[in-house]
mmCIF file of the N, C-alpha and C atoms, coordinates in Angstrom:
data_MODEL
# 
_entry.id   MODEL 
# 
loop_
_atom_site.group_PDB 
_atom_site.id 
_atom_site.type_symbol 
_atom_site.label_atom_id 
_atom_site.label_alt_id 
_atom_site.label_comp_id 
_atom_site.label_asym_id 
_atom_site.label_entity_id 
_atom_site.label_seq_id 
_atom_site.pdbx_PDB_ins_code 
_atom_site.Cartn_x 
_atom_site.Cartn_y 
_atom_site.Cartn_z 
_atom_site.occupancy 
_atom_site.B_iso_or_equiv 
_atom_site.pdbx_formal_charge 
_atom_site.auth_seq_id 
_atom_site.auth_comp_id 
_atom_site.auth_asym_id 
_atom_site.auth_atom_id 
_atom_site.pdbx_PDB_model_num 
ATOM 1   N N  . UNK A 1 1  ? 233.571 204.030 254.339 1.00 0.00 ? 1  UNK A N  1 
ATOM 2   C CA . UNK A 1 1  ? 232.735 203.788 253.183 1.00 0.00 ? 1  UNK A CA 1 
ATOM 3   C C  . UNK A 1 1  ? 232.827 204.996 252.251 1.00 0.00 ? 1  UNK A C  1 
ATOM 4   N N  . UNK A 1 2  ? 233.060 204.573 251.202 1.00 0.00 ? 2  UNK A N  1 
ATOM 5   C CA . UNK A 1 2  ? 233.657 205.663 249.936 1.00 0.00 ? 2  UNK A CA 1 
ATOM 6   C C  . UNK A 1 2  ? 232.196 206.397 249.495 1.00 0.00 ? 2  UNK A C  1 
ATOM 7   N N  . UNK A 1 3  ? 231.456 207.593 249.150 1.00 0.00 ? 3  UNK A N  1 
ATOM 8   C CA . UNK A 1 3  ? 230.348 208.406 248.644 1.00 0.00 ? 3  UNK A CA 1 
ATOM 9   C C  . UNK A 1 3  ? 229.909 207.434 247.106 1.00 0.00 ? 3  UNK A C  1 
ATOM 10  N N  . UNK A 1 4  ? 228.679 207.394 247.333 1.00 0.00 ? 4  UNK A N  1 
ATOM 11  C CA . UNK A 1 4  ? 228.371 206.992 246.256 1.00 0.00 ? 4  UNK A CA 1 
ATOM 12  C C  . UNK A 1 4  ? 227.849 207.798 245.392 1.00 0.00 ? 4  UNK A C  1 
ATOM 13  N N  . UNK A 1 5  ? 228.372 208.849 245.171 1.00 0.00 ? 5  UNK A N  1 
ATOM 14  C CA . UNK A 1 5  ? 228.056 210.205 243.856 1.00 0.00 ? 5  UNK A CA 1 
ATOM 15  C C  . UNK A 1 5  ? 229.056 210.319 243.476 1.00 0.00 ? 5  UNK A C  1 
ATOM 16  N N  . UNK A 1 6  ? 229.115 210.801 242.279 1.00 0.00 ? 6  UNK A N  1 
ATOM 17  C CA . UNK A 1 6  ? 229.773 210.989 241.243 1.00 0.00 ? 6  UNK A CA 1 
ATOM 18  C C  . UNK A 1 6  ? 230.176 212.074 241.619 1.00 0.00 ? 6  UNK A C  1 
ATOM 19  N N  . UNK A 1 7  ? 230.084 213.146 241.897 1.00 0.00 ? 7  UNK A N  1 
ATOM 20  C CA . UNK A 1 7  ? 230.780 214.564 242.255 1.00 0.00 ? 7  UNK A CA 1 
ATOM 21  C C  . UNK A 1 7  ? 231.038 214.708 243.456 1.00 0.00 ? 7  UNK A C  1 
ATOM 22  N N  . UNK A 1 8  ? 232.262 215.354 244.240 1.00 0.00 ? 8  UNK A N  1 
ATOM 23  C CA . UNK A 1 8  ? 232.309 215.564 245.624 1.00 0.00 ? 8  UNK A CA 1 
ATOM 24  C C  . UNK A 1 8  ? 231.462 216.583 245.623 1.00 0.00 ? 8  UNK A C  1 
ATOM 25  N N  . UNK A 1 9  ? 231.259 216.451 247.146 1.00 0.00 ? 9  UNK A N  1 
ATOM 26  C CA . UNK A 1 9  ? 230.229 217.398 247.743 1.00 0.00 ? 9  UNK A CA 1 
ATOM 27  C C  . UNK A 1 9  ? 230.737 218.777 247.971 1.00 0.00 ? 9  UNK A C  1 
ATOM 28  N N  . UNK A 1 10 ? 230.335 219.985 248.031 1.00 0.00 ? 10 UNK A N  1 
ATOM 29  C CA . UNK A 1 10 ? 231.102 221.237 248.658 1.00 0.00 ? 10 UNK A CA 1 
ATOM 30  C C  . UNK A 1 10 ? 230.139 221.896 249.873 1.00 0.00 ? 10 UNK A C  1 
ATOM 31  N N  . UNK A 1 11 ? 230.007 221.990 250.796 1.00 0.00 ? 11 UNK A N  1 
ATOM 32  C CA . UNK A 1 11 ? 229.639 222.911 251.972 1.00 0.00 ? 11 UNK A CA 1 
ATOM 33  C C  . UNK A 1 11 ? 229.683 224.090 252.238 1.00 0.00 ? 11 UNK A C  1 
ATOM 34  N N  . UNK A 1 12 ? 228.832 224.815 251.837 1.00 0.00 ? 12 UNK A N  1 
ATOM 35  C CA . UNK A 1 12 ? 228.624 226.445 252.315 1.00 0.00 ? 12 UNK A CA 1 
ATOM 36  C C  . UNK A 1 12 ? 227.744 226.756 253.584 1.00 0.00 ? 12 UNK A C  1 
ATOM 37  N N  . UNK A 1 13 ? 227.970 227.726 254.312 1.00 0.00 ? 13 UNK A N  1 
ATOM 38  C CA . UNK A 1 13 ? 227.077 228.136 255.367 1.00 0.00 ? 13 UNK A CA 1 
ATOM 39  C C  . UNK A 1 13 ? 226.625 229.651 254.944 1.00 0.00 ? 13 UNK A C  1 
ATOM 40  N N  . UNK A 1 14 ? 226.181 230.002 253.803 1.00 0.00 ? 14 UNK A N  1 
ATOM 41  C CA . UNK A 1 14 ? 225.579 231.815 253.465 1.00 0.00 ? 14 UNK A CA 1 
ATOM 42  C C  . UNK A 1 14 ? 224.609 231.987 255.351 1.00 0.00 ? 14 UNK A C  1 
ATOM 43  N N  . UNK A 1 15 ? 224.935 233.078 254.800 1.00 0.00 ? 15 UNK A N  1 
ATOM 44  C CA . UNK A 1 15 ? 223.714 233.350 256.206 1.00 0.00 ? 15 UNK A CA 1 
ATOM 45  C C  . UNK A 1 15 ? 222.243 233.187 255.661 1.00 0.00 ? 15 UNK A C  1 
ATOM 46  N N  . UNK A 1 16 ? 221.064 232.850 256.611 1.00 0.00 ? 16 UNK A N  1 
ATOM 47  C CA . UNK A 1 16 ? 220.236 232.025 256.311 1.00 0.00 ? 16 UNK A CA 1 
ATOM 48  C C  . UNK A 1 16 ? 219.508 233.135 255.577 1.00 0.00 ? 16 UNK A C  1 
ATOM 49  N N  . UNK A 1 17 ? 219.317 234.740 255.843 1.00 0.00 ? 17 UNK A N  1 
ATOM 50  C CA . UNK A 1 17 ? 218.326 235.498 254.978 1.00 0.00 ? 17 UNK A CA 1 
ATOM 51  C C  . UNK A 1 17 ? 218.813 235.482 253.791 1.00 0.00 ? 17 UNK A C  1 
ATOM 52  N N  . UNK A 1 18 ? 220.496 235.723 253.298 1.00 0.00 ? 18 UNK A N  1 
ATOM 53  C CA . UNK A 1 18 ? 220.831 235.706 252.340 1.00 0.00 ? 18 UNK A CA 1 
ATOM 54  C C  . UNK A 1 18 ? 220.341 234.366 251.131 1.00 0.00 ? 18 UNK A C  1 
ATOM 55  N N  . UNK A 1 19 ? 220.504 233.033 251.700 1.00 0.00 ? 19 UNK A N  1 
ATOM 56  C CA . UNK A 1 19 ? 219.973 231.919 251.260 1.00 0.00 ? 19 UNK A CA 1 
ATOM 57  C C  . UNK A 1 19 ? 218.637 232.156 250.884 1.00 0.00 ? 19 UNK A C  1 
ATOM 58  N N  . UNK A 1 20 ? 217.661 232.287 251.801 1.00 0.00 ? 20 UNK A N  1 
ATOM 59  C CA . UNK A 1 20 ? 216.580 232.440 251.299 1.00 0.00 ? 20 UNK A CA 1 
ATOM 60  C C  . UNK A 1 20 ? 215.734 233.202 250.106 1.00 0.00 ? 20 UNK A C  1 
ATOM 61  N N  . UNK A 1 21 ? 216.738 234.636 250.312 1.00 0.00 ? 21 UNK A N  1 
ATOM 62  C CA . UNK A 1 21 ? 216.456 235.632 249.476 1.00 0.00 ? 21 UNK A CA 1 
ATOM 63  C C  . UNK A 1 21 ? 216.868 234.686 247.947 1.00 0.00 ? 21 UNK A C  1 
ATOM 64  N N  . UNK A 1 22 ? 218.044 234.403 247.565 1.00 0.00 ? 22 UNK A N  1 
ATOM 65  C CA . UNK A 1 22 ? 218.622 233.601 246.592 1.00 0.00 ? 22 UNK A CA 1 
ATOM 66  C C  . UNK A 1 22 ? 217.842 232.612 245.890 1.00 0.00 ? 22 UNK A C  1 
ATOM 67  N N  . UNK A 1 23 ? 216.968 231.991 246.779 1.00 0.00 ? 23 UNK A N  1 
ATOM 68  C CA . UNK A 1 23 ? 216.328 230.088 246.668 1.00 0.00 ? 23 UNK A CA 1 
ATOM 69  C C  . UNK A 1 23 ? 215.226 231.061 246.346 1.00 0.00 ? 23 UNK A C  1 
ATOM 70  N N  . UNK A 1 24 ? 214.585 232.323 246.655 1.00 0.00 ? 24 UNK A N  1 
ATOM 71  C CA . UNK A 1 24 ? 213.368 233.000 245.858 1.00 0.00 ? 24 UNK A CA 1 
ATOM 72  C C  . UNK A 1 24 ? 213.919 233.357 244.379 1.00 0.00 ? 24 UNK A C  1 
ATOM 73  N N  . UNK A 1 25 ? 214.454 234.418 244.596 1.00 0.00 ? 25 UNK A N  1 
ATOM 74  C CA . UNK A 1 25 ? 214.877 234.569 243.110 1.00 0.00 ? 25 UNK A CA 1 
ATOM 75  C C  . UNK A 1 25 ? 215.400 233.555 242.177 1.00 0.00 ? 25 UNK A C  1 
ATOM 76  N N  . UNK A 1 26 ? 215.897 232.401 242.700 1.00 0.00 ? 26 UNK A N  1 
ATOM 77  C CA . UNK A 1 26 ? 215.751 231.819 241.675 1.00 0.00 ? 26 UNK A CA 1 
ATOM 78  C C  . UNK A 1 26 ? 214.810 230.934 241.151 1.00 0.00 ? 26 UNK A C  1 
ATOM 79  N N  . UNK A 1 27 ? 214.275 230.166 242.113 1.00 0.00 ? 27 UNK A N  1 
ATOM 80  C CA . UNK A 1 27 ? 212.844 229.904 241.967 1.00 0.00 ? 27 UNK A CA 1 
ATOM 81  C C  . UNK A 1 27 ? 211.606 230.088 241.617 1.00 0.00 ? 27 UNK A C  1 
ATOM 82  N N  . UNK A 1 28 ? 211.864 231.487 241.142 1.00 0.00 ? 28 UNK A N  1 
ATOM 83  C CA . UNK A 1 28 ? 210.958 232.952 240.369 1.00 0.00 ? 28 UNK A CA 1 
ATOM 84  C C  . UNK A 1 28 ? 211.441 232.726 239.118 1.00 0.00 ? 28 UNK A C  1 
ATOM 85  N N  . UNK A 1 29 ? 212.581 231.964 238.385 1.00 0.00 ? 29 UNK A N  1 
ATOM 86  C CA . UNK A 1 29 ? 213.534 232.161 237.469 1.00 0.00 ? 29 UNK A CA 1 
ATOM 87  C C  . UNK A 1 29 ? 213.111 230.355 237.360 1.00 0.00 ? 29 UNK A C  1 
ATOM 88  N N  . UNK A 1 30 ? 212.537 229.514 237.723 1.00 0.00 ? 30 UNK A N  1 
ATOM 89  C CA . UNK A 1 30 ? 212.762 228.043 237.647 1.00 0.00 ? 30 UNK A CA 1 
ATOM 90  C C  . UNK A 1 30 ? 214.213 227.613 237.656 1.00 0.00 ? 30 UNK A C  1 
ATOM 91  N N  . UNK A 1 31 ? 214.948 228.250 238.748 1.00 0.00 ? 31 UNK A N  1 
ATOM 92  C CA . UNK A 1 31 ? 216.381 227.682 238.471 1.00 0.00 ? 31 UNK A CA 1 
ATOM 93  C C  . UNK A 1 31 ? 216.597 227.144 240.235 1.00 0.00 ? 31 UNK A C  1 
ATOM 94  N N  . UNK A 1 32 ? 217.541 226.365 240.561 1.00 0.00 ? 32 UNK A N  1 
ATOM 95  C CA . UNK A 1 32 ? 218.089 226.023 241.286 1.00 0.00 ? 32 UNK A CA 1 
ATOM 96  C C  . UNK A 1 32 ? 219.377 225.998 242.206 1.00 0.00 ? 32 UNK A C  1 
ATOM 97  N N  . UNK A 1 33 ? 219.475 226.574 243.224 1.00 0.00 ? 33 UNK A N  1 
ATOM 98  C CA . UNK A 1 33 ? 220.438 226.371 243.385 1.00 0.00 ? 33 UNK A CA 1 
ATOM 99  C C  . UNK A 1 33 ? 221.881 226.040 243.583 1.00 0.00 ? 33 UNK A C  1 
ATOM 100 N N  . UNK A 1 34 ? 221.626 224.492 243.633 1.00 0.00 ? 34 UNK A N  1 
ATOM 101 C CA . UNK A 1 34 ? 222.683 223.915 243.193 1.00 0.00 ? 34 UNK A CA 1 
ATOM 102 C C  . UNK A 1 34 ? 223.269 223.984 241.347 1.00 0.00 ? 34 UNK A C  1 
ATOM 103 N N  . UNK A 1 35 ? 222.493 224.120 240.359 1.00 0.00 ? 35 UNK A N  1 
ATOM 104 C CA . UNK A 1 35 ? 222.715 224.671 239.434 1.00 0.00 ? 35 UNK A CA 1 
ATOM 105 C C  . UNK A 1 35 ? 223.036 225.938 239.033 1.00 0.00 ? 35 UNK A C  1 
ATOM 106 N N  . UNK A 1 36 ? 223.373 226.644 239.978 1.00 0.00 ? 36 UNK A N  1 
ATOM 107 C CA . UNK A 1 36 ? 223.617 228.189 240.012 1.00 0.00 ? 36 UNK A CA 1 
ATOM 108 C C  . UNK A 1 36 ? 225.176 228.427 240.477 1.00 0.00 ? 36 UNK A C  1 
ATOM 109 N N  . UNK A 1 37 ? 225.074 227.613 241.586 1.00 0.00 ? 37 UNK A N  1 
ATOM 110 C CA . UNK A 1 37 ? 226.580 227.445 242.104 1.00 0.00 ? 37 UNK A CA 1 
ATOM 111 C C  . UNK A 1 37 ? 227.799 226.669 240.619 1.00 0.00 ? 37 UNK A C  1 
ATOM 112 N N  . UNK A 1 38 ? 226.765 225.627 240.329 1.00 0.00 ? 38 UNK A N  1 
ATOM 113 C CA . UNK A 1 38 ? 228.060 224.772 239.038 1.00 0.00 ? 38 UNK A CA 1 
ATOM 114 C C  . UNK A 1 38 ? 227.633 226.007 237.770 1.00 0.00 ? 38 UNK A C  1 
ATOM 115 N N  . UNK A 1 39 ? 226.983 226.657 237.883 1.00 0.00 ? 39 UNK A N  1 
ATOM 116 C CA . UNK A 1 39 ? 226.944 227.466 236.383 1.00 0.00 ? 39 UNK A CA 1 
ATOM 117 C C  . UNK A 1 39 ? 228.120 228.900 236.882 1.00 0.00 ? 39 UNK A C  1 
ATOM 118 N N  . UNK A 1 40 ? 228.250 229.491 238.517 1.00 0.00 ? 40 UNK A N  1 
ATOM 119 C CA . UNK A 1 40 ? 229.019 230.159 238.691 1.00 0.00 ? 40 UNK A CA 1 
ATOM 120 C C  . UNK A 1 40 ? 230.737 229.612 238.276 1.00 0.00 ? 40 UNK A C  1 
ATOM 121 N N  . UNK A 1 41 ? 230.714 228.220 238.903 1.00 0.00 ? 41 UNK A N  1 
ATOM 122 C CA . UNK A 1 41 ? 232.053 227.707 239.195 1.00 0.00 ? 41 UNK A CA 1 
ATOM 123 C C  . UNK A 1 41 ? 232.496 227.806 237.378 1.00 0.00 ? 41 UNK A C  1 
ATOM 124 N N  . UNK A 1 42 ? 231.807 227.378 236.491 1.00 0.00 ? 42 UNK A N  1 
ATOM 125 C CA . UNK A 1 42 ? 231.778 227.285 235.167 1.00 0.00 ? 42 UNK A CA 1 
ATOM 126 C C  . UNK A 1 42 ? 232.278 228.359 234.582 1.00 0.00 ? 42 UNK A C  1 
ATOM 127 N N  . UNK A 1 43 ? 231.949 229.906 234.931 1.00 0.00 ? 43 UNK A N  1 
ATOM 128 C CA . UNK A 1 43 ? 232.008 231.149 234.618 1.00 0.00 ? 43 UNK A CA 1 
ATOM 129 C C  . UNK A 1 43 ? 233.083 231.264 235.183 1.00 0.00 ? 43 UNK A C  1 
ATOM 130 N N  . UNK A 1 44 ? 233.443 230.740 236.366 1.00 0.00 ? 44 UNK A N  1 
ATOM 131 C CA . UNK A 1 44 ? 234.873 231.216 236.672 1.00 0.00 ? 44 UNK A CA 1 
ATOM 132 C C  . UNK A 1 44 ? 235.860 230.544 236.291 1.00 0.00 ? 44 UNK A C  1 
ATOM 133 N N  . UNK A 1 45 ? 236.329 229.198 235.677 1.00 0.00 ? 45 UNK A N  1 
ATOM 134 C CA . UNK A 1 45 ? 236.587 228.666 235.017 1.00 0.00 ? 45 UNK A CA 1 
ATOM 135 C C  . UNK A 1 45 ? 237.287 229.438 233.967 1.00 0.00 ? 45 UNK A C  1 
ATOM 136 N N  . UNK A 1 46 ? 236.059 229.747 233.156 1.00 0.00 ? 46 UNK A N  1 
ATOM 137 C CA . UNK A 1 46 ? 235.650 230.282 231.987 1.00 0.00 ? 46 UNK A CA 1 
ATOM 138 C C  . UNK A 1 46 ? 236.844 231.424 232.066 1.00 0.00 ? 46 UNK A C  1 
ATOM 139 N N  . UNK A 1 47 ? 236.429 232.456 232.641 1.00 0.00 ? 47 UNK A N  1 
ATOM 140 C CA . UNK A 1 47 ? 237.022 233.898 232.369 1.00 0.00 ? 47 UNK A CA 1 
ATOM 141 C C  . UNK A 1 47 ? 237.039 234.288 234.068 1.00 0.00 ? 47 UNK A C  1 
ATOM 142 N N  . UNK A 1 48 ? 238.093 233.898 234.800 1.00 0.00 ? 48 UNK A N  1 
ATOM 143 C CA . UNK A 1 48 ? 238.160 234.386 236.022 1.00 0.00 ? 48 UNK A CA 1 
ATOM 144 C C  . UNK A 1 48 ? 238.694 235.388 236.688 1.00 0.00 ? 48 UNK A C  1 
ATOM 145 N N  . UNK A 1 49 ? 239.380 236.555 235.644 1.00 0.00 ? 49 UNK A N  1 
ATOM 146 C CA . UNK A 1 49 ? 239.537 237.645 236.237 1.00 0.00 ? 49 UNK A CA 1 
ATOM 147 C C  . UNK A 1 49 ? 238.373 238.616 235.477 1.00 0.00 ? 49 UNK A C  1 
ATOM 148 N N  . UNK A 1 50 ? 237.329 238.126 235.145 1.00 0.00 ? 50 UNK A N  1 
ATOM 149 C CA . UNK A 1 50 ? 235.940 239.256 235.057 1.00 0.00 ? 50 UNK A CA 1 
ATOM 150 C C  . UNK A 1 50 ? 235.359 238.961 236.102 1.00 0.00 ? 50 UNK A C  1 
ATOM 151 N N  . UNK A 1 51 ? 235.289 237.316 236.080 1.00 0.00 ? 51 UNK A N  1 
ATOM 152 C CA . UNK A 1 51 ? 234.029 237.091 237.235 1.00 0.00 ? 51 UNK A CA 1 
ATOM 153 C C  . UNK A 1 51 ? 234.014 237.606 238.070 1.00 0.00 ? 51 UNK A C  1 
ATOM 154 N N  . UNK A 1 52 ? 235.577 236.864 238.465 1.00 0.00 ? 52 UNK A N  1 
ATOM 155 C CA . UNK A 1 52 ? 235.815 237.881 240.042 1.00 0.00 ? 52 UNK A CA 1 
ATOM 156 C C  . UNK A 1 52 ? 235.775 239.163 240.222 1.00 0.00 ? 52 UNK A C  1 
ATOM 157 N N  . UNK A 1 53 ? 236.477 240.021 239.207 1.00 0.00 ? 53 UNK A N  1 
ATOM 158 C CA . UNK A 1 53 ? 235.813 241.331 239.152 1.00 0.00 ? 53 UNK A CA 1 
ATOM 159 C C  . UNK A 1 53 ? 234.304 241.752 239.235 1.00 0.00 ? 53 UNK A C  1 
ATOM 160 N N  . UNK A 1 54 ? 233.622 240.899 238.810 1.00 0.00 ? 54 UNK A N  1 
ATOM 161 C CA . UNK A 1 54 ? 232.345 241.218 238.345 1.00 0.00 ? 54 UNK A CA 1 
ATOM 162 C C  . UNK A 1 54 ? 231.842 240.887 240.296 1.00 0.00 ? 54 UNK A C  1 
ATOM 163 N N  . UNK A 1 55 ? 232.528 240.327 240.740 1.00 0.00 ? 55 UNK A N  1 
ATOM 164 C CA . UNK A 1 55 ? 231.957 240.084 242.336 1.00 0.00 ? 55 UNK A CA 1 
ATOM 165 C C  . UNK A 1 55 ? 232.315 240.820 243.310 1.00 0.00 ? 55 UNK A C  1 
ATOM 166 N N  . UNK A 1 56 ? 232.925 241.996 242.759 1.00 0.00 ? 56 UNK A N  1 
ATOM 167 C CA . UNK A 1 56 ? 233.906 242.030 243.943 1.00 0.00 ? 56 UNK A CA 1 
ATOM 168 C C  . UNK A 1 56 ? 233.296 242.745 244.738 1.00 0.00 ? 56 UNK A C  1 
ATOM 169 N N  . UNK A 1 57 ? 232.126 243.612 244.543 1.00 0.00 ? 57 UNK A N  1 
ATOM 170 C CA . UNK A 1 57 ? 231.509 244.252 245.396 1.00 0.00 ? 57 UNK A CA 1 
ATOM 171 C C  . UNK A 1 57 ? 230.414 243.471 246.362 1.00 0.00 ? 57 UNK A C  1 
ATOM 172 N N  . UNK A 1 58 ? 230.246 242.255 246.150 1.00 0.00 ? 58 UNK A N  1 
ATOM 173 C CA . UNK A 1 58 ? 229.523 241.692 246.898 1.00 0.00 ? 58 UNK A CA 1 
ATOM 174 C C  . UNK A 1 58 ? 230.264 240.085 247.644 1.00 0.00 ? 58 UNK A C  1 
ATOM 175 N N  . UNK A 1 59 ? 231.670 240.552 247.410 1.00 0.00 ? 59 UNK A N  1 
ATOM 176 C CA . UNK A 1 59 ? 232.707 239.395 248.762 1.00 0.00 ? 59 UNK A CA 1 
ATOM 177 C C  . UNK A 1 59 ? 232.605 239.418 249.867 1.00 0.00 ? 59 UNK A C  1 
ATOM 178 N N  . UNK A 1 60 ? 232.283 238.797 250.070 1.00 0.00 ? 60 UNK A N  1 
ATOM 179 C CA . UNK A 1 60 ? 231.965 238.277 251.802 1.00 0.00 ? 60 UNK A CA 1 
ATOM 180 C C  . UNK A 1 60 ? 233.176 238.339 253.013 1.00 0.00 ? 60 UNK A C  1 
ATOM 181 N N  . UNK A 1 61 ? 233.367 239.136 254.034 1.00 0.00 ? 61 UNK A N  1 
ATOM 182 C CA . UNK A 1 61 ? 234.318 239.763 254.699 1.00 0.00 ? 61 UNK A CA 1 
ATOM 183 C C  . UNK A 1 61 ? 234.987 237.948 254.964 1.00 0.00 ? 61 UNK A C  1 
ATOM 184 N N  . UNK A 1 62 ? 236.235 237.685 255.302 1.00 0.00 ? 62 UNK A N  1 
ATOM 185 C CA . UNK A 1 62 ? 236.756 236.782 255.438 1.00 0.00 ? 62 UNK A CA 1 
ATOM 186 C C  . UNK A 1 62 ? 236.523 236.317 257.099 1.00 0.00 ? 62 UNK A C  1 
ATOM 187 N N  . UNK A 1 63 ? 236.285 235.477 257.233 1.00 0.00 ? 63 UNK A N  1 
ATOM 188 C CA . UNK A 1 63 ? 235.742 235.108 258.567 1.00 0.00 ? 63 UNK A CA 1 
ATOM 189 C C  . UNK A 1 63 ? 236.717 233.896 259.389 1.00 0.00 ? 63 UNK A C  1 
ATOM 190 N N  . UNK A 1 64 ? 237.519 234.214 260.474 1.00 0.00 ? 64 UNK A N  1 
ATOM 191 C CA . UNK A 1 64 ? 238.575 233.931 261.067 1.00 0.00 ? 64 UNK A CA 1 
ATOM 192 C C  . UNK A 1 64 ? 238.374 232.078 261.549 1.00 0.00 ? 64 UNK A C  1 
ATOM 193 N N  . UNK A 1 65 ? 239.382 231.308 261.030 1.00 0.00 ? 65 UNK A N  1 
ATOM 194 C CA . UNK A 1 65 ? 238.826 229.939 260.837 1.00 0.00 ? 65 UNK A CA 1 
ATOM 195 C C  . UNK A 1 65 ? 239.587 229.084 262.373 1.00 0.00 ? 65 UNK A C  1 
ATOM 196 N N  . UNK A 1 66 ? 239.095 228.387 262.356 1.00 0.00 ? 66 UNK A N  1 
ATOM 197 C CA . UNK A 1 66 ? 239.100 227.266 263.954 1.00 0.00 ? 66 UNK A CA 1 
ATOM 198 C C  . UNK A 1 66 ? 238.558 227.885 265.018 1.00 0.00 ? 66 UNK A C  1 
ATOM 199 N N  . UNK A 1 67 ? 238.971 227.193 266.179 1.00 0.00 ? 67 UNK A N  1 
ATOM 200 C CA . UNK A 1 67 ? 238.352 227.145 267.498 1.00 0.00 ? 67 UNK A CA 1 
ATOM 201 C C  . UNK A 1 67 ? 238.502 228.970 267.789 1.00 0.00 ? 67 UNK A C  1 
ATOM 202 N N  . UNK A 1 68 ? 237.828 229.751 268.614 1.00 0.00 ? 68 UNK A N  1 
ATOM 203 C CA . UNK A 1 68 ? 238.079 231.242 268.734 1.00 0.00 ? 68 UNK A CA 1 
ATOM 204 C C  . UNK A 1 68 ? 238.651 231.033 270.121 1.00 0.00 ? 68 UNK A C  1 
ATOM 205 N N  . UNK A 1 69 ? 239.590 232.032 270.336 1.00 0.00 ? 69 UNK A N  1 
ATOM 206 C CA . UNK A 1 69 ? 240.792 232.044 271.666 1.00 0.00 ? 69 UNK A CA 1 
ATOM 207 C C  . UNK A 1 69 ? 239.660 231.902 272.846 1.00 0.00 ? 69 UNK A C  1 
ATOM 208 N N  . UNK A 1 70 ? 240.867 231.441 273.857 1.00 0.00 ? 70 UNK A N  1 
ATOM 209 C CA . UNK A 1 70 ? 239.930 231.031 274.774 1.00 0.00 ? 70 UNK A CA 1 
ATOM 210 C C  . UNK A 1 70 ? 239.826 232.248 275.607 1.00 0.00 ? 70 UNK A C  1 
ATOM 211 N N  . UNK A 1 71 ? 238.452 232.882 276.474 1.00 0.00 ? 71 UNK A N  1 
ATOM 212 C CA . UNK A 1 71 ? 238.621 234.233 277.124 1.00 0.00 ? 71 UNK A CA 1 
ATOM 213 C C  . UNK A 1 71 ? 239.592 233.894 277.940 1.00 0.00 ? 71 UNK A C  1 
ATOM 214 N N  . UNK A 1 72 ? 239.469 235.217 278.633 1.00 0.00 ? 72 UNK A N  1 
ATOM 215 C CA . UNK A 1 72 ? 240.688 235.716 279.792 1.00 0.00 ? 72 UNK A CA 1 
ATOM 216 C C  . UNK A 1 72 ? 240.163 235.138 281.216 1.00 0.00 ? 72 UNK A C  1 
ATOM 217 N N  . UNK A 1 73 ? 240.551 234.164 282.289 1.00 0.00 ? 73 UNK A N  1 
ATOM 218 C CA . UNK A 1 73 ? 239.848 233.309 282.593 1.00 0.00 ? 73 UNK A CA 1 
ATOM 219 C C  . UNK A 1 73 ? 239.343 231.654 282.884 1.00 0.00 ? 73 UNK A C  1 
ATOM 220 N N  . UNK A 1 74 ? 239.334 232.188 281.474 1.00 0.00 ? 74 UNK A N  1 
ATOM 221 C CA . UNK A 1 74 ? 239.121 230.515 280.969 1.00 0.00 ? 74 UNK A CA 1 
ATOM 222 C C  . UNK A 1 74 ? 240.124 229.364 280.720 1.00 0.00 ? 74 UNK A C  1 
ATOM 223 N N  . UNK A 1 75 ? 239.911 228.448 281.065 1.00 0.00 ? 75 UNK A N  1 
ATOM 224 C CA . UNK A 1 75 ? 240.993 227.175 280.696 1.00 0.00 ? 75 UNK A CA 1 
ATOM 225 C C  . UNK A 1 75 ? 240.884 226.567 281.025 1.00 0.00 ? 75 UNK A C  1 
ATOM 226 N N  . UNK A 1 76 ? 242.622 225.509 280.958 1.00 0.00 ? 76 UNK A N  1 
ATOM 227 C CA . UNK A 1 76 ? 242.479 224.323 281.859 1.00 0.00 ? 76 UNK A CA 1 
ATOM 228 C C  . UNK A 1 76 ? 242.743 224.240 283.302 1.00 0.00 ? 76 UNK A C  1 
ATOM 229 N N  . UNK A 1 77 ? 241.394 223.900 284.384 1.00 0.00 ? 77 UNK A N  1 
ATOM 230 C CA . UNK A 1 77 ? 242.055 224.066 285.797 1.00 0.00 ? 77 UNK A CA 1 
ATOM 231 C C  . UNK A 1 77 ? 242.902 223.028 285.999 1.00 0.00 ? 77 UNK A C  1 
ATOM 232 N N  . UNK A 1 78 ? 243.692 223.488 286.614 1.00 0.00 ? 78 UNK A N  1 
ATOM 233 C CA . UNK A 1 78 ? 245.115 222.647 287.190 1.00 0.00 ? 78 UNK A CA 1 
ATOM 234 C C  . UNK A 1 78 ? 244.997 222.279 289.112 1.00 0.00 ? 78 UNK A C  1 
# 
């Protein structure tokens, strides 16, 4: 069954204090989240070697993707 929204969806996992801290300040600001993310994507769009410059001190260490090795130990018994 095909999404019935008009925009695909995107999935982030921030860590949860970071989120929270964010969903205050902007909520202090009457702004929203999800409107913060399409007003970033917009800016980068826009002019994307400032933005990204403009971020670079707050990039998020790259975090190693799929299943993590299996220990020393561990497996399939045979």
């Amino acid at each position: 069954m095909s999404s019935q929204h008009r925009d695909p969806a995107l999935t982030v996992r921030p860590p949860a204090t970071l989120k929270g801290q964010a969903q205050t300040l902007l909520s202090e600001r009457q702004l929203e989240v999800q409107a913060f993310v399409v007003a970033c994507l917009s800016a980068l769009v826009a002019d994307p070697d400032r933005f990204i410059s403009d971020l670079e001190a707050h990039w998020p260490e790259k975090k190693p993707r799929g299943r993590p090795p299996l220990a020393a130990g561990e497996g399939n018994p045979e």
